[in-house]
N, C-alpha and C positions, 0 to 999 in steps of 0.2 A: 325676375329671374328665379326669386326663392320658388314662387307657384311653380312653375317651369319643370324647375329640379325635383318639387313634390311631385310633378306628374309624370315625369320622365325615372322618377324610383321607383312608383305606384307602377307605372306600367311593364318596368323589369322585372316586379315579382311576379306580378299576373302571368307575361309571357314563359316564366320560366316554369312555369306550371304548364301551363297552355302546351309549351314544348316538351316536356316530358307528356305528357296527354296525348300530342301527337306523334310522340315515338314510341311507345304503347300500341296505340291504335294502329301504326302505320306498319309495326311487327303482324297484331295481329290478323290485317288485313292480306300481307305476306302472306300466313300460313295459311290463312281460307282460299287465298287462289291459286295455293299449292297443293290444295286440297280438296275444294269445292267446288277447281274452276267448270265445270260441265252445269254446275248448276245457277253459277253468277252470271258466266256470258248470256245466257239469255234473259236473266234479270236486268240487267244491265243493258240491252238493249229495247227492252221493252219499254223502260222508264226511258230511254233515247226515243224514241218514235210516239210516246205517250203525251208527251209535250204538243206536238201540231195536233196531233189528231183530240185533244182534249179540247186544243184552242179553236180548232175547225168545228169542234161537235158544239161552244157554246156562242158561236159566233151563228154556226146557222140555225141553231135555238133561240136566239135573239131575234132573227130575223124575220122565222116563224110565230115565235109569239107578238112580232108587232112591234119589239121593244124601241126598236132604230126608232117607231116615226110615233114612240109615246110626247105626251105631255109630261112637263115636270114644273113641280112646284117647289118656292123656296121655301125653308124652315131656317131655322134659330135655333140653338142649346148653348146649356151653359156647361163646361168642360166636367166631365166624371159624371153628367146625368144621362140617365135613358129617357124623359122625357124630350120630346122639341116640340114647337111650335108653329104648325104649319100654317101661311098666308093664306085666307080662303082665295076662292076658285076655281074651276071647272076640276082639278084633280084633289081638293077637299071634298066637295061636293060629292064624287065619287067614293072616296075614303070612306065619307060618315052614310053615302045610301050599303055602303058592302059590309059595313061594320053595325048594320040593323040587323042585315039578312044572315049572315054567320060569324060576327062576333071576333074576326081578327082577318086581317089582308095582310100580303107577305106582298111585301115594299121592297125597294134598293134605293141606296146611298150613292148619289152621285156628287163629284166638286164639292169632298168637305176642305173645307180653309180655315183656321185660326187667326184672326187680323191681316186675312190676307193670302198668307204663307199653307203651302200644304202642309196637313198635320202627319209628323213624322215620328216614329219611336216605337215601343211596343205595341204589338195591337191586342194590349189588356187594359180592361175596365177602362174603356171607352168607345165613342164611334167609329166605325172605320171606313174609308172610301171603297166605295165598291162590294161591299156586304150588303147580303139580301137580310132581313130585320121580317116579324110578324109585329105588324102596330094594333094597339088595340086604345079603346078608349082610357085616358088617364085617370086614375082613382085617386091621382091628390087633387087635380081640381075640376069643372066642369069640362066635358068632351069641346067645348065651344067658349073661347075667353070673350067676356063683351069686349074687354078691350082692341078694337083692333078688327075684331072678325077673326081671328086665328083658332085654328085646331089645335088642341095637344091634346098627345097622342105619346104613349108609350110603346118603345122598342124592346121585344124580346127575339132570342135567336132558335126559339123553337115554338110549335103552336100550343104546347103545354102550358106554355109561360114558368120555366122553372129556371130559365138562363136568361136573365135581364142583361139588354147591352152594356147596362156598368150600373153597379152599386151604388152609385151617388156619395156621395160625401163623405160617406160613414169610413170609406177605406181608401186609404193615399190612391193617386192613382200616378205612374211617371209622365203619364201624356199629359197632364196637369201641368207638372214644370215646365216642359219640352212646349208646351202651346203657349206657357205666360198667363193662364188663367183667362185668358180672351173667349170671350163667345166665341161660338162653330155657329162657320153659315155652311149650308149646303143646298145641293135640288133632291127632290123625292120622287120618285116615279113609281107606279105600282107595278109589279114583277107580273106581268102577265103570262110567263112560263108555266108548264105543266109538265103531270107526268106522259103525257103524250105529244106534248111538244119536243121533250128532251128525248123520247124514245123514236122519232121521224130523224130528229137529229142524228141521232147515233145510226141508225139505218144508213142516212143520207149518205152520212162521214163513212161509212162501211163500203158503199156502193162506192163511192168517189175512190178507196183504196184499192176495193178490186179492181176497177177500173185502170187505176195506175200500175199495178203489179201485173196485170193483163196487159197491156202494154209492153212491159218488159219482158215477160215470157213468151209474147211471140216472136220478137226480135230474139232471144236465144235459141226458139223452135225453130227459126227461121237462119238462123247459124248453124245450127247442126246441121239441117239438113244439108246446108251447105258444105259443110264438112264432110257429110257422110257422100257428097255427090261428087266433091273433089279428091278425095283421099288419095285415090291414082294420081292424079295429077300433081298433087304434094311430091307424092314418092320421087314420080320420073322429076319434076320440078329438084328435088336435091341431089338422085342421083347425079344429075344434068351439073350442075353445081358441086359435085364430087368430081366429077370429068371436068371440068371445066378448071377447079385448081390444079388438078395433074398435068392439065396439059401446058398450063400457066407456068406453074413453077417444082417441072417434072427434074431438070436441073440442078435441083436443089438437094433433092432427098435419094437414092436408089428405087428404082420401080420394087424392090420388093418389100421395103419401106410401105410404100402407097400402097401394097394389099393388106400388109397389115394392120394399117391404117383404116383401110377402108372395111375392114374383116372386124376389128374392135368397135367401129361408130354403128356398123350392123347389129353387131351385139348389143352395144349400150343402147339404142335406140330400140330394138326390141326388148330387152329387157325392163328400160325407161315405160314402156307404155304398159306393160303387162302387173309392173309395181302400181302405175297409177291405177292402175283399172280394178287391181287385189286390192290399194288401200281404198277405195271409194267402193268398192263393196264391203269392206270389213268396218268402213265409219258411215254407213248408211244409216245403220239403227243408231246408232250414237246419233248421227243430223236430227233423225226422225225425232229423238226425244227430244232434243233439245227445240226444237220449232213448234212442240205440244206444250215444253214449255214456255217456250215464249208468245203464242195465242193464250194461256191462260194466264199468264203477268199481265197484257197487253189486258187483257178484258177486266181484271180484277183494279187495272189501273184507270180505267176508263170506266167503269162502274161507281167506284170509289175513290177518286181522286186524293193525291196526299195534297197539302198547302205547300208551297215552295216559294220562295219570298219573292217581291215581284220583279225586281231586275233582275234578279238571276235568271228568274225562266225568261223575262226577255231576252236575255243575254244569248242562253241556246237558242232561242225562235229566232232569233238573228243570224246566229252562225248558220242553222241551219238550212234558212231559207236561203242566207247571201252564198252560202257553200253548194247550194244544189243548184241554184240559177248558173253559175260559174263552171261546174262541173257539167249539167245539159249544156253549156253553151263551149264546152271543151271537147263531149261525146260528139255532139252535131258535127263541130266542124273538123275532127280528127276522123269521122266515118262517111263525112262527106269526100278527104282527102283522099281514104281507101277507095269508097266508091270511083273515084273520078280515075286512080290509079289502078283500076280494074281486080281490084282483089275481090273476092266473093264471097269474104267473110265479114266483110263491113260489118252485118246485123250485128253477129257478137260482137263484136269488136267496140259497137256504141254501148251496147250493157258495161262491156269490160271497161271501156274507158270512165266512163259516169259513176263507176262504184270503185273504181283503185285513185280517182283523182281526189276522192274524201282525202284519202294520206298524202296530208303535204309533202309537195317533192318526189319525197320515195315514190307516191302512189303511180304519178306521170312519166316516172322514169321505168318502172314495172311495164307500164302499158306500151313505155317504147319498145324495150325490151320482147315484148309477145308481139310487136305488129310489124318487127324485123325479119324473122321466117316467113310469115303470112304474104309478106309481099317477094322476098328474096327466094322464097321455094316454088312462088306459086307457077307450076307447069303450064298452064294454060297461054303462057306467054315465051316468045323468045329468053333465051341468058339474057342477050343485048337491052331488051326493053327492062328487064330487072333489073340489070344495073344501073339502070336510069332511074325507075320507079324508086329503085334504094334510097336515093340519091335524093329525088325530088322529095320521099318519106322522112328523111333524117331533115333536112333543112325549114322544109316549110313545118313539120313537127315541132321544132325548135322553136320556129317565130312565132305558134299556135300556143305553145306554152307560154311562152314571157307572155305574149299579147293578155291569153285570159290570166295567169295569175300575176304578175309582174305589173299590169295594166290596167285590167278590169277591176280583179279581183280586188285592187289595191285599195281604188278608186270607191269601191261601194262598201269598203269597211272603214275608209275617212269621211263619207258623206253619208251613212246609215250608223251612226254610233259604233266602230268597232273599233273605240279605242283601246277596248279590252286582248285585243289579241293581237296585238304590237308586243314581237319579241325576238329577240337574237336566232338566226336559225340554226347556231349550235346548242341554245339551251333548247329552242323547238327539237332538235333532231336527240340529243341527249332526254329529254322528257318521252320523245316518241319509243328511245329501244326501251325506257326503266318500264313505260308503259305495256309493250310488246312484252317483254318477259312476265310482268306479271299475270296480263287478260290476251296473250295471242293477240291477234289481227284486227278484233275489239279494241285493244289498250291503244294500239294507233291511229286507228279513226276517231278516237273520242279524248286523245292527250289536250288537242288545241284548247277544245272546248271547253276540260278539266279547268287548264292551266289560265283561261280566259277567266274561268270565276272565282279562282283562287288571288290572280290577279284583281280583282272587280273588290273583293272580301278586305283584300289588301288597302285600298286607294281609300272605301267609304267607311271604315271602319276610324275610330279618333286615336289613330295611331303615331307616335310623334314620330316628326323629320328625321330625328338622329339614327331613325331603326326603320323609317318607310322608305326614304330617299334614296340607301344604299341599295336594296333591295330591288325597287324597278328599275334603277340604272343599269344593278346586274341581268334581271330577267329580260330590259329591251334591249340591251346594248347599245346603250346612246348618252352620253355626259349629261344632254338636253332633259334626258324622261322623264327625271323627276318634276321638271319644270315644267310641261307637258302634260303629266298627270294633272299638276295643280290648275293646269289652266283648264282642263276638260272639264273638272269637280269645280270649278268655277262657274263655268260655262253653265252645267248642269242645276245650278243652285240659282243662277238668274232666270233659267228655262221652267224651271217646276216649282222655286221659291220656294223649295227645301231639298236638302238631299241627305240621304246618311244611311246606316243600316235599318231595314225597315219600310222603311220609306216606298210607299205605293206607285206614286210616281202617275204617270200616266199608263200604265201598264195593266190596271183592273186586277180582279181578284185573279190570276197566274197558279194555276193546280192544275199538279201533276198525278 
């Protein structure tokens, strides 16, 4: 109990720092997007969309260079050295013919384990999973041990050799503690990438994105013009529906009531489109800059990658893949509903729906909201059949939502790791407006994901019960969470034999 109370004092002074640090930070952050916001929103997205497109670009660089169907060899170290000791073999054999002819090969780490367990904690002055290494022949002892047939071989992280993978002995190192001082076993394989394998990639990954945003801009070409070919038909379609309530519930009001009525909705309605049309010409150049800066984030992020630790960026590659599966599979079949109900704006209507279903809730209740007119005005049909279509639009919309989020959605964030984005839909919807007021329309597509890794920060971090428990109880709203959490970081510690901050995981080297 004493230990306990030492750690439970120790870590209320830390957080109290920690908490003034992040009420500091979280002012400052305030006044920059009270101030900056034109040039963060596209920061800010770019680092959003830099995540797939980084992990696309080194997944089909791997694939080009060969690496899926390399050989790999095991080695030996002892913790805090940059030498190992590689098994000979057909990939030594190669190591020491390529290290005649130019004197260092650029290697990767794969399955490092300490007694077992993956090695977890900082990744200073020591090896790390999934880091590309220059080996060169070892100068404390022969390229070639008799004992055994084994290589050593020394790891640097540049071809200069001025960054050794860890200093050896000479300076503490924490992965030392954190490992127990165990030999590291791992596999070797030599990095057959280049700079023209990684430049095909980025091509590739380029061509694969036009390709998807060409997609989606024909489906919006293919709406307006719809728009532009029904617009009559709109008109007569609400007048029709202006006559239609007079004659309904003429009763009610004085007919001269109902001119005036209808003499004001003329006006707003003309007015309504003549604002939209003035502010979309007056924030064009505003758009414009802002999409030049967000091609040159996008590329400056994709050229130069920052390091982002590894669950976390799975964490977004998760939300974002399990969120856009769910969202195509919510456009699809909300434009397939239009289509069949004869509306003729379907096309948009699939864009609209797959980019406002990002915002949970609100996003799907927006998209009902715009596909209410669409089908309620649309003239090319009797009153009678609209008020059917309404009808059949409001109900089967309903069971289209619960179905993919309620259903679906649920379903592939309990069986694809999302246990991170379990949470109360008032602390979600309160997260979503603090969000909105600070980054606009930004802060609400990207709150989930926020509050997912703040959550995630929370769980793996060694923070006691007394201050962690309360905390996801409150963020999921469930008495159970706490106990839920524990059982997941459970779960995850018997799946990867280690878990904590740091921690590589299965997740490979994750830059952003």
């Amino acid at each position: 109990m004493a230990v306990f109370g030492d750690r439970v004092h120790e870590y209320q002074q830390n957080a109290a720092f920690v908490g003034f640090i992040l009420v500091v930070c979280f002012a400052a952050f305030v006044y920059l997007t009270e101030n900056l916001r034109e040039v963060l929103i596209p920061l800010v997205w770019s680092a959003f969309f830099a995540l797939p497109v980084t992990s696309l670009i080194g997944y089909i660089n791997r694939v080009v260079a060969g690496a899926s169907q390399q050989a790999a060899a095991n080695f030996s170290a002892e913790p805090g050295d940059r030498c190992i000791s590689l098994e000979a073999g057909p990939v030594a054999d190669e190591i020491l013919k390529r290290l005649e002819e130019s004197g260092a090969v650029y290697v990767r780490i794969h399955k490092l384990r300490s007694g077992g367990a993956r090695v977890v904690g900082p990744e200073v002055n020591r090896l790390v999973e999934e880091w590309s290494y220059y080996a060169v022949k070892s100068k404390l002892t022969d390229a070639t041990n008799g004992s055994g047939g084994k290589v050593q071989l020394e790891l640097f992280l540049d071809v200069n050799r001025q960054y050794p993978a860890s200093l050896g002995g000479s300076v503490p190192s924490d992965s030392d503690v954190i490992a127990g001082q165990q030999a590291l076993t791992g596999e070797l394989e030599i990095n057959k990438s280049s700079t023209a394998t990684w430049a095909f990639a980025v091509v590739v990954a380029i061509v694969l994105m036009l390709i998807a945003v060409s997609f989606f801009l024909t489906f919006v070409s293919i709406g307006a013009e719809a728009v532009k070919e029904n617009s009559h038909a709109y008109v007569k379609g609400f007048n029709e529906f202006i006559n239609w309530g007079k004659n309904t519930f003429h009763h009610l009001l004085p007919e001269s009531m109902w001119s005036k009525i209808d003499t004001h909705i003329n006006e707003i309605a003309g007015a309504s489109a003549a604002g939209i049309a003035l502010k979309l010409v007056s924030n064009f150049e505003n758009v414009g800059f802002q999409a030049l800066l967000f091609m040159i984030y996008l590329l400056f992020w994709i050229f130069e990658p920052l390091p982002v630790n590894g669950a976390v960026g799975r964490l977004f590659k998760q939300y974002l893949f399990l969120k856009s599966m769910v969202c195509l599979l919510f456009a699809g079949m909300m434009s397939s509903l239009l289509a069949i109900l004869g509306c003729p704006l379907w096309h948009l209507f699939f864009v609209a729906n797959f980019v406002l279903n990002y915002v949970p809730e609100i996003g799907a209740m927006l998209a009902g909201i715009l596909m209410l007119p669409a089908v309620m005005f649309n003239g090319n049909q009797s009153i009678e059949e609209r008020q059917v279509n309404t009808v059949w639009l409001v109900v089967v919309g309903v069971l289209i939502k619960v179905f993919t989020g309620n259903v679906i959605e649920v379903q592939l964030y309990a069986t694809h790791g999302g246990q991170h984005m379990r949470m109360h839909p008032v602390i979600m919807m309160a997260l979503m407006m603090l969000c909105e007021a600070l980054l606009g329309i930004t802060g609400m597509f990207l709150a989930i994901p926020i509050m997912a890794a703040v959550k995630f920060y929370l769980v793996s971090t060694d923070m006691p019960g007394p201050f962690l428990n309360p905390l996801i109880i409150f963020i999921e709203g469930d008495e159970a969470g706490a106990h839920k959490c524990f059982v997941d970081r459970q779960r995850l510690e018997l799946e990867n034999g280690a878990f904590g901050y740091g921690s590589n995981g299965d997740l490979g080297d994750t830059r952003l």
